[in-house]
C-alpha positions in Angstrom: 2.9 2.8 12.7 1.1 5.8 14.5 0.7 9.5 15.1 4.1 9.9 16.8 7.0 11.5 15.3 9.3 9.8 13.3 6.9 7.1 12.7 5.6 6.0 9.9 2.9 3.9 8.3 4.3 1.4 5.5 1.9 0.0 2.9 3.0 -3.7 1.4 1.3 -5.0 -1.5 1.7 -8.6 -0.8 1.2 -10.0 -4.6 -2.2 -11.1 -4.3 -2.1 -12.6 -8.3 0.2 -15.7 -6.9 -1.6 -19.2 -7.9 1.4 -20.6 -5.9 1.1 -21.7 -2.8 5.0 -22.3 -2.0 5.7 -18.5 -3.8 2.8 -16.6 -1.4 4.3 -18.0 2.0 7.6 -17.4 0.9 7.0 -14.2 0.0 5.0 -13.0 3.0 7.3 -14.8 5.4 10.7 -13.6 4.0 9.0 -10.1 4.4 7.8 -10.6 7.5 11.1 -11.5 8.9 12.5 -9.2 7.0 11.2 -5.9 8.1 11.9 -7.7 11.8 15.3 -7.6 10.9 15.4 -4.1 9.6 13.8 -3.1 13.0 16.6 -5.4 15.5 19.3 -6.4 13.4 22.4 -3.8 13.6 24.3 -5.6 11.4 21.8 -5.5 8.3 22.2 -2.2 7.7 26.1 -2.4 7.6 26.1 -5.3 5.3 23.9 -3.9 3.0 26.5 -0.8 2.9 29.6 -2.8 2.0 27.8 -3.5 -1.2 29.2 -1.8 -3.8 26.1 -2.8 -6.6 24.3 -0.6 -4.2 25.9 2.4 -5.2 23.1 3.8 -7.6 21.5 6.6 -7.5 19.3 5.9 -10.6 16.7 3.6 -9.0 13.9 3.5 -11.9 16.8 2.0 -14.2 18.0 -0.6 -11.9 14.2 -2.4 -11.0 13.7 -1.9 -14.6 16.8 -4.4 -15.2 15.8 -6.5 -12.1 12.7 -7.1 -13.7 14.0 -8.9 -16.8 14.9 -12.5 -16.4 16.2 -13.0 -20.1 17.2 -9.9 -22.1 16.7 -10.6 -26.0 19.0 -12.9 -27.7 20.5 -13.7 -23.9 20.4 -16.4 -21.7 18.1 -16.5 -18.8 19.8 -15.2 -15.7 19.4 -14.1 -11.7 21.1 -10.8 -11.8 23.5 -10.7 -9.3 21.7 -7.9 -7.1 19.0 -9.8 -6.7 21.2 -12.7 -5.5 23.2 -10.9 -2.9 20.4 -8.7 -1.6 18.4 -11.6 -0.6 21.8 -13.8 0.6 22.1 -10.7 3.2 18.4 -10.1 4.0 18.4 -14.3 4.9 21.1 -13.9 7.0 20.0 -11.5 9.0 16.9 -13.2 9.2 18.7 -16.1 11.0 20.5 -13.7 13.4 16.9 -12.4 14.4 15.4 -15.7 14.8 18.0 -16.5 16.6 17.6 -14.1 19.3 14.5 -15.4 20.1 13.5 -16.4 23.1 10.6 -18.8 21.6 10.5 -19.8 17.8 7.0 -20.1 15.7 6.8 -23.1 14.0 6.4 -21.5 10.5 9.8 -20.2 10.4 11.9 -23.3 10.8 9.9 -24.2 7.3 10.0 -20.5 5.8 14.0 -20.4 5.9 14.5 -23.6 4.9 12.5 -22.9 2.0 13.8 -19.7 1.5 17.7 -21.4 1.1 16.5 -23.8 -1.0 15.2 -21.3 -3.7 18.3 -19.3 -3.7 19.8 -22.5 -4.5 17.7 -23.4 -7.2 18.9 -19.9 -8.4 22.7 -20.4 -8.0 22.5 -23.0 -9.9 19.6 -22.1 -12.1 17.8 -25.5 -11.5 15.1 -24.4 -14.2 12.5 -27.4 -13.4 12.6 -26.7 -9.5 12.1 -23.4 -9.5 9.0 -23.6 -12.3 7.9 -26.0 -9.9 7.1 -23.9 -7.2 7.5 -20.1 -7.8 4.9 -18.2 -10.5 7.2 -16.6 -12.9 9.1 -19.4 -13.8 6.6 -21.8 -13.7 5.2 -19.1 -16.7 8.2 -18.7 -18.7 8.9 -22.3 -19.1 5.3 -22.6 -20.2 5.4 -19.1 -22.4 8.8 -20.5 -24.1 7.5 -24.1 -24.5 4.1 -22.4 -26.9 7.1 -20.4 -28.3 8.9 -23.4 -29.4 5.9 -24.8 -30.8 6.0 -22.1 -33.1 9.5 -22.5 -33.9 9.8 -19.1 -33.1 12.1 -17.7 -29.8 11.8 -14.4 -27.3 13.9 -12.7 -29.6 11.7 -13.2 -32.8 8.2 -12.8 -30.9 8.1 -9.0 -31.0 7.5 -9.6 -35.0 4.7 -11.9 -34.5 1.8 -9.8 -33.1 -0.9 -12.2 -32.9 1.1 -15.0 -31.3 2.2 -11.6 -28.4 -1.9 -11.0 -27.8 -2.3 -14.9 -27.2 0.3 -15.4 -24.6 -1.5 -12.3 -23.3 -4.2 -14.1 -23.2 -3.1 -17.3 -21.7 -1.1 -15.2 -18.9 -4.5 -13.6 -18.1 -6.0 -17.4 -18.1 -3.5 -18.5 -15.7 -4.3 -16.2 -12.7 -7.5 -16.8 -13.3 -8.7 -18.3 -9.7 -12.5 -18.7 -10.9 -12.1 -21.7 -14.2 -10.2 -24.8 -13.7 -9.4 -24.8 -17.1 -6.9 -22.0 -15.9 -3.7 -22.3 -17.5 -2.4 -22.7 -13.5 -5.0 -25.6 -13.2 -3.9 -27.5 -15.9 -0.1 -27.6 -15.3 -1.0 -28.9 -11.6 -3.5 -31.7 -13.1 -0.6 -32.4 -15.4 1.8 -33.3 -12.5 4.1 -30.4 -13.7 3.8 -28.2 -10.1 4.8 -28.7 -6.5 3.7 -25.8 -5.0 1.1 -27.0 -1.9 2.6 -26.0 1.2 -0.2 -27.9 3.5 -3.4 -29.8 2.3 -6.0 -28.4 0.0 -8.6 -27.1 1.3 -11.9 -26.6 -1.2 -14.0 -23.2 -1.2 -16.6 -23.5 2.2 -14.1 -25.8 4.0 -11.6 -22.8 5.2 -11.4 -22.1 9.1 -12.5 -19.3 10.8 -9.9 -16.1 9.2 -7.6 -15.0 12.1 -8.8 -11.0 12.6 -5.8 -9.2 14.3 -7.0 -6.0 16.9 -5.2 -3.5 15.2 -6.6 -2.6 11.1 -6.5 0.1 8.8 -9.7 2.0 7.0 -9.7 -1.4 5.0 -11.3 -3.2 6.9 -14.1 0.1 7.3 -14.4 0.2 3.5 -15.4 -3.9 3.4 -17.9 -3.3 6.3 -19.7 -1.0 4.6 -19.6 -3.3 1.4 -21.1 -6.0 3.3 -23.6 -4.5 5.0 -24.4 -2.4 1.7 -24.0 -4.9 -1.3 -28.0 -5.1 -1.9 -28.0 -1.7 -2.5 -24.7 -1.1 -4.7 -26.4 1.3 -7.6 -26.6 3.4 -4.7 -22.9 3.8 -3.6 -19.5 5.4 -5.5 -16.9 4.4 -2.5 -12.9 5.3 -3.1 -10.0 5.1 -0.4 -11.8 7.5 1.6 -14.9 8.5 0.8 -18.3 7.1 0.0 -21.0 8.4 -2.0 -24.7 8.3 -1.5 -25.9 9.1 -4.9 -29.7 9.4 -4.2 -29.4 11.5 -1.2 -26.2 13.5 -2.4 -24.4 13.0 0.8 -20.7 11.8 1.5 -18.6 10.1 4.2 -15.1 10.1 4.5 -12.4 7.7 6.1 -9.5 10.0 4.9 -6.9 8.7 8.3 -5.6 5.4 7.3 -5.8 4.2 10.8 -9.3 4.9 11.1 -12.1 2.5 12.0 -15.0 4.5 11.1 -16.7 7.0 8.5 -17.4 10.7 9.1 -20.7 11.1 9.6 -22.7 11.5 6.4 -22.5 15.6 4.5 -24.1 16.8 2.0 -22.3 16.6 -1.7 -22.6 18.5 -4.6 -19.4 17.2 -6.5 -19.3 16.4 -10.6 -19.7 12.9 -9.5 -23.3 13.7 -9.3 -23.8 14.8 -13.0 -21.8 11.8 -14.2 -24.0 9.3 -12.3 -27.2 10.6 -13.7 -25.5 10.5 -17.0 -24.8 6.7 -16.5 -28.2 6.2 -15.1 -29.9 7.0 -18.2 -27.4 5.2 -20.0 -28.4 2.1 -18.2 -32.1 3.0 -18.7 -32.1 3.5 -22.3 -30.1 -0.1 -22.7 -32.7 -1.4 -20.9 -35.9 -0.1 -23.0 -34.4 -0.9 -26.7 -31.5 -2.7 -28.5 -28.3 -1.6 -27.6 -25.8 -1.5 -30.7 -22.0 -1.8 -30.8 -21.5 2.0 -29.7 -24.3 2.1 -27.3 -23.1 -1.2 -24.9 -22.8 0.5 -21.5 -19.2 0.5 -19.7 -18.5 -2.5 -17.2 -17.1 -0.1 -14.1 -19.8 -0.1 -11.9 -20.0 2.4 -8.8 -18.7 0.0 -6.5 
């Protein structure tokens, strides 16, 4: 990452609605050996060529049928692409960590683990896998209320209520704030394995580990923190913030940045709609509100 040519900043979204444990590590440690393969492993990129299901040009089509883990009136399946993709990203993994000089501790565990689920996928070993990993662990669940029914996958798009409640309980289960989460209660229930190291209650965390080198990310929660008494005040996106009472801006548009611009003046639309939304909230506050006059929930910030 950097100003240099041919370099070039990659953004991973790292699947922060996991409620397992064993499926976060996984994933960020199969990633993060990954793209150290991609960087040092020759071979990689020559086994990924001799695969012939790679030969696709219609991308949009293919995650669309990766996403799918039981088409309607099928059995549930691994597709195969998914299979041999990660067989060849593992391997090369190894070949990596092998050519260290000094191994980390973690990643003795993290390919260990990582063979293990692609085993429970060969064989489609249904109860380990919902054990540990988040989509299974919800389809078992979401087929079991299904069964109660007497109903299957196939027959649920003709039942629309019984489609808006497992809506509902898929909300409920990455819900971190209620123990009454659908997560919580298959845990209680003895039904998950998912801990990875000992459980550690909210206060009780270490210290966070802070690396030197950050993105405008960790500018935007700065200015959160130090700001959060006065958050009427602000409208912040990726890289500006707003300071609606004195009609000035800042921007953080490099993503490498650690800093805002100083403050300009701002004259954008945004201005009009906050005052509109002010006097929303004021009229709410002086009388009744009805049905059509309960105030959005987005708040500036």
């Amino acid at each position: 990452m950097g100003h240099r040519p041919h370099r070039f900043r990659y953004h991973s979204i790292g699947g922060d609605g996991h409620r397992s444990q064993f499926n976060t590590s996984l994933q960020f440690g199969a990633t993060a050996l990954a793209i150290k393969a991609v960087c040092h492993d020759r071979q990689l990129k020559r086994d990924l060529a001799k695969s012939k299901r790679w030969a696709r040009k219609d991308w949009v089509a293919t995650l669309n049928r990766l996403n799918v883990l039981q088409e309607p009136g099928q059995e549930l399946r691994i597709q195969p692409l998914i299979m041999e993709t990660q067989r060849i990203y593992l391997d090369s993994a190894r070949r990596y960590v092998e050519s260290l000089d000094e191994i980390p501790g973690w990643i003795s565990r993290l390919l260990q683990d990582w063979e293990d689920t692609l085993s429970a996928m060969d064989s489609l070993n249904r109860p380990w896998l919902a054990a540990r990993l988040d989509t299974f662990a919800k389809y078992e669940f979401y087929s079991a209320v299904l069964q109660d029914e007497g109903l299957s996958w196939r027959e649920l798009p003709g039942h629309p209520a019984l489609f808006a409640e497992l809506a509902l309980l898929d909300h409920s289960y990455h819900d971190f704030c209620s123990d009454d989460s659908v997560f919580c209660v298959l845990e209680r229930n003895g039904l998950l394995e998912h801990r990875v190291a000992p459980q550690v209650y909210p206060g009780d965390e270490p210290d966070p580990f802070v690396p030197d080198v950050s993105t405008r990310a960790r500018a935007r929660a700065r200015f959160i923190r130090e700001h959060s008494a006065d958050r009427d005040r602000y409208l912040m996106d990726w890289s500006r913030v707003i300071d609606w009472q004195e009609s000035r801006a800042a921007r953080i548009v490099e993503p490498g940045a650690c800093e805002y611009s100083d403050w300009e003046r701002f004259t954008g639309p945004e201005l009009r709609n906050y005052a509109l939304w002010q006097e929303q909230r004021r009229r709410c506050r002086v009388r009744p509100q009805t049905e059509e006059e309960v105030p959005s929930t987005e708040v500036p910030f």
